[in-house]
N, C-alpha and C positions, 0 to 999 in steps of 0.2 A: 822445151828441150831440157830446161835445168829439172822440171818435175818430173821429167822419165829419168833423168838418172837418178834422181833422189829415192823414185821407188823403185828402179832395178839394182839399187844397193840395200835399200830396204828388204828386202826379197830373198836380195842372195844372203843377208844376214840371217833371217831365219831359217834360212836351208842349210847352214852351215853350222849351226850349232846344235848339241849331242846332250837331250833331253833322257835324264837317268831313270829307266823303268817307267816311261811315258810313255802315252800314246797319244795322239790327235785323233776327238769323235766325229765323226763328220755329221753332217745334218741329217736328220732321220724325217721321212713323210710325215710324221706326225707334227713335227715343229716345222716345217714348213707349210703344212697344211692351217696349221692356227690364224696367221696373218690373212687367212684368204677363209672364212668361213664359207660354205657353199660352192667353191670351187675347188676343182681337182689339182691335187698338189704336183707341182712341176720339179718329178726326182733330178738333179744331173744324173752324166751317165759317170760311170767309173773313173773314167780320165780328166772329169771336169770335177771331182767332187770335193766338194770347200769345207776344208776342218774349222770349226771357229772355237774351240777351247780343248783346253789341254786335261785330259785326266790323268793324275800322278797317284800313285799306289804309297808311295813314301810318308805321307800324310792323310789323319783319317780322323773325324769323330766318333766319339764311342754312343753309342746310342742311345744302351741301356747293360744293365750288370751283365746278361748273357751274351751281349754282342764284345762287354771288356775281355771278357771270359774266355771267348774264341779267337779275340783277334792280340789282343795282349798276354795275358796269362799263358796262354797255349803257343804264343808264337816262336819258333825255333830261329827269329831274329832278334837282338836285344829290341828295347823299345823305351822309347822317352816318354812317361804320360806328362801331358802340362794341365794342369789341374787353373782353370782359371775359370772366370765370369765375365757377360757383359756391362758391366756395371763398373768394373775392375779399371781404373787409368795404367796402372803399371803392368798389369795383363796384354794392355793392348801395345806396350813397346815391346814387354819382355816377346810374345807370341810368334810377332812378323820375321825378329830375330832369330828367334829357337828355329824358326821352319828355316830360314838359310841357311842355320850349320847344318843342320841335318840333312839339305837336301845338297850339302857339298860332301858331304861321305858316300853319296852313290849306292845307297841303298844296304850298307852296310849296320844300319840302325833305323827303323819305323819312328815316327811321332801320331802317337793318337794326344787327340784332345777333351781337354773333360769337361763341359761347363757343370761347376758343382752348383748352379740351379736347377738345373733337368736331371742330376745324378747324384740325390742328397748321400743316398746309400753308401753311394762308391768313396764319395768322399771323408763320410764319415769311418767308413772300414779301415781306408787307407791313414786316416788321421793327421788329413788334411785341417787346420787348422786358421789358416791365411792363404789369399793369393795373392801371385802366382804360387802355385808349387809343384813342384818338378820333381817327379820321379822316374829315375833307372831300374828298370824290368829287366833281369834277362832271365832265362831257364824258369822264369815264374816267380821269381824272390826279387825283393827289392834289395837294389845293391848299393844303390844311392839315392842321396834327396839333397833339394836346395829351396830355399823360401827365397824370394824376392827378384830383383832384376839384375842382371850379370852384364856385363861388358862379352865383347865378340872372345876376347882371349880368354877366359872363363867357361865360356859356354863349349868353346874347343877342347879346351883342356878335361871339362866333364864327360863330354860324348867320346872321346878319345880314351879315356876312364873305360868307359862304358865297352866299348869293343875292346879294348886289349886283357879284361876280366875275365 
């Protein structure tokens, strides 16, 4: 008894909360058909079908120089690039951070991300020199920059920057 309430609160939690420019993908035949080689994949029907991750459009990796090109440069929403690596300790606190503020503006600001191992190019154009570093994009110019790891009031204060420019 106490496990059905715990998951018809659990439940109603996620149904009640307002996911900004998200969408849930629901399982596609293909990913269910992998667990079962040789057998035919068993679709639900529309009213049973089970989202199990969330695609959010607010945050993005850049790929390569023509994908920063299209999706930063060109994009008629400001945008944060965070120029980090795997390799990086202070990349991996500054990161998880950045994408919270960002994703508490509601879509009023993008985050692409860069690892400058896979994008020596961009980094070096940009003159990127250390990670983390963070740059503010808007209309295609850089409007601002920060090296290292901010605190949450900081990183507010920036992106706040950033949209009211």
């Amino acid at each position: 008894m106490a496990q059905r309430m715990v998951l018809r609160r659990f439940v109603a939690s996620l149904f009640s909360r307002k996911f900004p420019q998200c969408h849930w993908a629901p399982l596609s035949p293909e990913v269910l058909a992998q667990g079962n080689p040789g057998r035919p994949a068993i679709v639900p029907s529309l009213a049973r079908t089970f989202f199990t991750s969330r695609v959010c459009k607010v945050t993005f990796n850049v790929q390569d120089g023509p994908d920063f090109q299209d999706r930063v440069v060109n994009s008629q929403t400001p945008v944060v690039v965070d120029f980090h690596a795997q390799w990086c300790g202070p990349c991996k606190i500054l990161g998880p951070r950045l994408e919270k503020m960002v994703a508490k503006q509601e879509g009023k600001v993008l985050m692409a991300k860069v690892d400058i191992d896979d994008n020596t190019d961009l980094a070096i154009e940009y003159e990127v020199s250390a990670v983390p570093t963070v740059l503010a994009i808007k209309n295609g110019d850089v409007v601002d920059k920060f090296v290292g790891i901010k605190d949450e009031d900081q990183l507010e204060a920036f992106l706040k920057k950033l949209i009211g420019c």
